[in-house]
N, C-alpha and C positions, 0 to 999 in steps of 0.2 A: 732498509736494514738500519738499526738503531746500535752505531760504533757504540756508544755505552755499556749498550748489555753486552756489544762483544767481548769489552772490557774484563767480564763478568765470567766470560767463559775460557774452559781451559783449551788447549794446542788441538786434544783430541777432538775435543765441539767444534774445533775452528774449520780445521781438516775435515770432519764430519760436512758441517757446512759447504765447505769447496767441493768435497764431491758430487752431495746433493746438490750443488747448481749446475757441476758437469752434467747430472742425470737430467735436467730441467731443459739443457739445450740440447742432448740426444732426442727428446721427446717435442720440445716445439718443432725440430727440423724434422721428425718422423722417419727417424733412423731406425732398424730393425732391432729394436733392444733386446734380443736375444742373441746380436752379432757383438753385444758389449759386456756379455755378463762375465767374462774371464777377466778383462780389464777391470772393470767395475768391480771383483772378487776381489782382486788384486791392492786395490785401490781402498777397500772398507777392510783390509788386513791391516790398516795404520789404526782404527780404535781399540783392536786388541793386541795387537802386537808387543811384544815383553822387547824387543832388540831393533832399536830402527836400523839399524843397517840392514837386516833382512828387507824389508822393506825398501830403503831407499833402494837398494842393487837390484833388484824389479821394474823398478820403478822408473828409474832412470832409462833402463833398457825398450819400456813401452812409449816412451814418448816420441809421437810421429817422427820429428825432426830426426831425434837419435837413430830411430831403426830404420825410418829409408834412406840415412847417409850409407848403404849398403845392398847392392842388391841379390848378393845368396848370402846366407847361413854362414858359408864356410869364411865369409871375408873379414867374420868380427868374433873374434872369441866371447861368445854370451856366455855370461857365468849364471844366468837365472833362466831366463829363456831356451824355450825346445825351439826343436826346428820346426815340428810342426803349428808352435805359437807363432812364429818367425813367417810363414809361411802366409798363414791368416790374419794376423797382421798387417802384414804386406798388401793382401788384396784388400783388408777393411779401411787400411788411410789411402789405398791410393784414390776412393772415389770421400773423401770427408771432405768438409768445408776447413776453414784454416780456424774457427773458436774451438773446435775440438784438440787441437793440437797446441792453443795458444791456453786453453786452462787445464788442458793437463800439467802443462809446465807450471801453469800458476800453484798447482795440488801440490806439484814434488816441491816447489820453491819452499811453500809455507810447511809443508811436513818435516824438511830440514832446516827451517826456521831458527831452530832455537837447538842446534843439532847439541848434543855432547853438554849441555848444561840445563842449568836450574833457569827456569824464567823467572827475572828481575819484575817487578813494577807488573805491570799491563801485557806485559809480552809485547813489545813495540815493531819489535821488526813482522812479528807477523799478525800483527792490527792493522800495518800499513798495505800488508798482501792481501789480507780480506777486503779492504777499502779497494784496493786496486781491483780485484777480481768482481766485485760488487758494481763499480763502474764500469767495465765493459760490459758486463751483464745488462745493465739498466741503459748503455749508449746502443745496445743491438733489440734491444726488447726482448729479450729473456727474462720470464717470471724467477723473481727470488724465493729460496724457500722462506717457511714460514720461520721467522726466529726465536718463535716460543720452543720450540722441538729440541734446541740445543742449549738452551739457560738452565737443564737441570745440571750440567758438566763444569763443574766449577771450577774456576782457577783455583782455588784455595785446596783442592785435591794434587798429593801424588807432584809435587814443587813446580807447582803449573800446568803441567801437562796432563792432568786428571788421571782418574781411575778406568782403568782399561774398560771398555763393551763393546757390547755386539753394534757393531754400528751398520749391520745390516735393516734394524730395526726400523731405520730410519728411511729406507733403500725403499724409493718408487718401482724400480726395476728388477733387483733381485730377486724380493718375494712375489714376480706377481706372474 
Protein backbone atom coordinates (compact mmCIF):
# COMPACT_ATOMS: atom_id res chain seq x y z
CA UNK A 1 0.00 0.00 0.00
CA UNK A 2 1.45 3.44 -1.22
CA UNK A 3 0.56 6.04 2.11
CA UNK A 4 0.88 8.79 -0.68
CA UNK A 5 -1.97 8.00 -2.58
CA UNK A 6 -3.74 7.42 0.70
CA UNK A 7 -2.89 10.78 1.15
CA UNK A 8 -4.94 11.48 -1.93
CA UNK A 9 -7.91 9.76 -0.73
CA UNK A 10 -10.82 10.98 1.15
CA UNK A 11 -12.17 9.25 5.08
CA UNK A 12 -14.79 7.58 2.89
CA UNK A 13 -11.94 5.59 0.50
CA UNK A 14 -10.13 5.03 3.66
CA UNK A 15 -12.88 3.43 5.57
CA UNK A 16 -13.91 1.86 2.19
CA UNK A 17 -10.43 0.38 2.33
CA UNK A 18 -10.48 -1.00 5.92
CA UNK A 19 -13.42 -2.87 5.30
CA UNK A 20 -12.19 -4.29 2.15
CA UNK A 21 -9.28 -5.75 4.08
CA UNK A 22 -11.67 -7.07 6.82
CA UNK A 23 -13.31 -8.92 3.69
CA UNK A 24 -9.77 -10.21 2.58
CA UNK A 25 -9.17 -11.97 5.94
CA UNK A 26 -12.84 -13.37 6.22
CA UNK A 27 -11.85 -15.09 2.90
CA UNK A 28 -8.16 -16.22 3.30
CA UNK A 29 -9.37 -17.86 6.68
CA UNK A 30 -12.38 -19.35 4.69
CA UNK A 31 -15.16 -18.09 6.91
CA UNK A 32 -18.71 -18.66 5.56
CA UNK A 33 -19.25 -15.31 3.99
CA UNK A 34 -22.70 -15.34 4.06
CA UNK A 35 -22.48 -15.54 8.08
CA UNK A 36 -20.90 -11.85 7.56
CA UNK A 37 -23.09 -10.07 5.20
CA UNK A 38 -25.26 -8.22 8.11
CA UNK A 39 -21.90 -6.92 9.59
CA UNK A 40 -20.39 -6.38 6.31
CA UNK A 41 -23.97 -4.28 5.48
CA UNK A 42 -23.51 -2.61 8.39
CA UNK A 43 -20.02 -1.66 7.89
CA UNK A 44 -20.38 -0.36 3.88
CA UNK A 45 -23.38 1.98 5.42
CA UNK A 46 -20.20 4.39 6.41
CA UNK A 47 -19.80 5.26 2.34
CA UNK A 48 -23.09 6.53 2.04
CA UNK A 49 -24.16 7.33 5.19
CA UNK A 50 -25.44 11.29 5.45
CA UNK A 51 -25.17 11.11 9.94
CA UNK A 52 -22.12 9.17 11.27
CA UNK A 53 -23.49 8.81 14.46
CA UNK A 54 -26.11 6.43 12.87
CA UNK A 55 -23.37 4.57 11.99
CA UNK A 56 -20.86 4.69 14.72
CA UNK A 57 -23.92 3.35 17.37
CA UNK A 58 -24.00 0.10 15.25
CA UNK A 59 -21.00 -0.02 15.02
CA UNK A 60 -19.75 0.14 18.18
CA UNK A 61 -22.37 -2.31 19.36
CA UNK A 62 -20.82 -5.13 16.67
CA UNK A 63 -17.54 -5.22 17.84
CA UNK A 64 -16.62 -8.80 19.23
CA UNK A 65 -15.10 -7.36 22.43
CA UNK A 66 -18.21 -5.06 23.00
CA UNK A 67 -20.91 -7.65 22.47
CA UNK A 68 -19.61 -10.68 24.26
CA UNK A 69 -18.76 -8.44 27.39
CA UNK A 70 -22.54 -9.69 27.90
CA UNK A 71 -24.11 -12.85 27.78
CA UNK A 72 -28.02 -12.29 26.97
CA UNK A 73 -29.64 -9.43 25.41
CA UNK A 74 -31.30 -8.30 28.28
CA UNK A 75 -27.92 -7.35 30.21
CA UNK A 76 -27.11 -4.28 27.76
CA UNK A 77 -29.48 -1.90 26.69
CA UNK A 78 -28.62 -2.07 22.75
CA UNK A 79 -29.84 0.93 21.15
CA UNK A 80 -29.04 -0.43 17.48
CA UNK A 81 -29.03 -4.10 17.67
CA UNK A 82 -32.02 -6.89 17.78
CA UNK A 83 -31.89 -9.50 19.77
CA UNK A 84 -32.05 -11.72 17.21
CA UNK A 85 -28.63 -9.87 15.76
CA UNK A 86 -27.43 -10.17 19.38
CA UNK A 87 -28.01 -13.73 19.34
CA UNK A 88 -26.07 -14.57 15.95
CA UNK A 89 -23.60 -12.61 16.74
CA UNK A 90 -23.01 -14.28 19.79
CA UNK A 91 -22.48 -17.71 18.02
CA UNK A 92 -20.47 -16.02 14.94
CA UNK A 93 -17.53 -14.58 17.50
CA UNK A 94 -17.65 -17.25 19.67
CA UNK A 95 -15.72 -19.66 17.12
CA UNK A 96 -13.48 -16.34 15.16
CA UNK A 97 -9.89 -15.90 15.44
CA UNK A 98 -8.94 -12.61 17.48
CA UNK A 99 -7.87 -10.22 13.51
CA UNK A 100 -11.51 -10.27 13.12
CA UNK A 101 -12.19 -8.54 16.21
CA UNK A 102 -8.90 -6.56 16.30
CA UNK A 103 -9.97 -4.81 12.73
CA UNK A 104 -13.16 -4.34 13.29
CA UNK A 105 -12.10 -2.06 16.01
CA UNK A 106 -9.43 -0.68 13.57
CA UNK A 107 -12.78 0.13 10.94
CA UNK A 108 -14.82 1.97 13.83
CA UNK A 109 -11.40 3.80 15.13
CA UNK A 110 -10.70 5.20 11.60
CA UNK A 111 -14.60 5.95 10.76
CA UNK A 112 -14.57 8.24 13.87
CA UNK A 113 -11.31 9.42 12.98
CA UNK A 114 -12.06 12.70 12.27
CA UNK A 115 -15.47 12.52 14.03
CA UNK A 116 -17.49 16.13 14.16
CA UNK A 117 -15.05 18.02 11.98
CA UNK A 118 -13.54 19.11 8.67
CA UNK A 119 -10.26 17.18 7.83
CA UNK A 120 -7.18 19.35 8.15
CA UNK A 121 -3.97 18.63 5.82
CA UNK A 122 -3.85 14.69 5.04
CA UNK A 123 -6.35 13.64 7.56
CA UNK A 124 -3.30 12.44 9.90
CA UNK A 125 -4.98 10.68 12.53
CA UNK A 126 -6.44 8.40 10.15
CA UNK A 127 -3.43 7.97 7.78
CA UNK A 128 -1.76 6.61 10.77
CA UNK A 129 -5.00 4.08 11.30
CA UNK A 130 -4.56 2.83 7.84
CA UNK A 131 -0.79 2.39 8.13
CA UNK A 132 -1.43 0.61 11.27
CA UNK A 133 -4.14 -1.59 9.88
CA UNK A 134 -2.05 -2.18 6.81
CA UNK A 135 0.76 -3.58 8.93
CA UNK A 136 -1.06 -6.21 10.79
CA UNK A 137 -2.35 -7.11 7.60
CA UNK A 138 1.06 -7.56 5.79
CA UNK A 139 2.75 -9.07 9.62
CA UNK A 140 -0.30 -12.11 9.29
CA UNK A 141 -0.11 -12.45 5.52
CA UNK A 142 -3.31 -11.03 4.54
CA UNK A 143 -3.64 -9.89 0.84
CA UNK A 144 -4.18 -5.96 0.67
CA UNK A 145 -6.69 -4.75 -1.48
CA UNK A 146 -5.75 -3.27 -4.72
CA UNK A 147 -5.22 0.70 -4.17
CA UNK A 148 -6.26 1.78 -7.48
CA UNK A 149 -10.18 0.89 -6.49
CA UNK A 150 -10.22 3.73 -3.95
CA UNK A 151 -7.97 6.94 -5.59
CA UNK A 152 -11.10 7.90 -7.53
CA UNK A 153 -12.48 9.21 -3.68
CA UNK A 154 -10.82 12.29 -3.32
CA UNK A 155 -9.85 14.18 -0.31
CA UNK A 156 -10.59 17.37 -1.98
CA UNK A 157 -14.43 16.28 -2.07
CA UNK A 158 -17.19 17.00 0.66
CA UNK A 159 -14.10 18.80 3.35
CA UNK A 160 -12.24 15.52 3.41
CA UNK A 161 -14.44 13.04 3.89
CA UNK A 162 -15.60 12.82 0.05
CA UNK A 163 -18.86 12.27 -1.68
CA UNK A 164 -21.00 9.72 -0.41
CA UNK A 165 -21.29 5.93 -2.70
CA UNK A 166 -22.25 2.74 -2.84
CA UNK A 167 -19.42 1.35 -1.34
CA UNK A 168 -20.87 -2.07 -1.89
CA UNK A 169 -19.41 -1.64 -5.28
CA UNK A 170 -16.21 -2.38 -4.16
CA UNK A 171 -17.65 -5.51 -1.79
CA UNK A 172 -15.93 -9.06 -2.75
CA UNK A 173 -18.70 -10.59 -0.53
CA UNK A 174 -21.71 -8.66 -0.83
CA UNK A 175 -22.43 -9.00 -4.36
CA UNK A 176 -21.38 -12.38 -4.87
Amino acid sequence: MNLEQMKQTSLRGRVAYGICCFENVLITLEYDLKDWRNVLNYLWQFTSIQHLDDWNEIIVELIPENLMEFNTYEEQEFERLSREEFVSLSQLYQSTEESIGILLRDIYELGISHAYSAIEGHGERSLVLVDKMTDYMLQHGFPLPDMDSFLKYSIDENRGWGNSFDGTVLSKVIHN
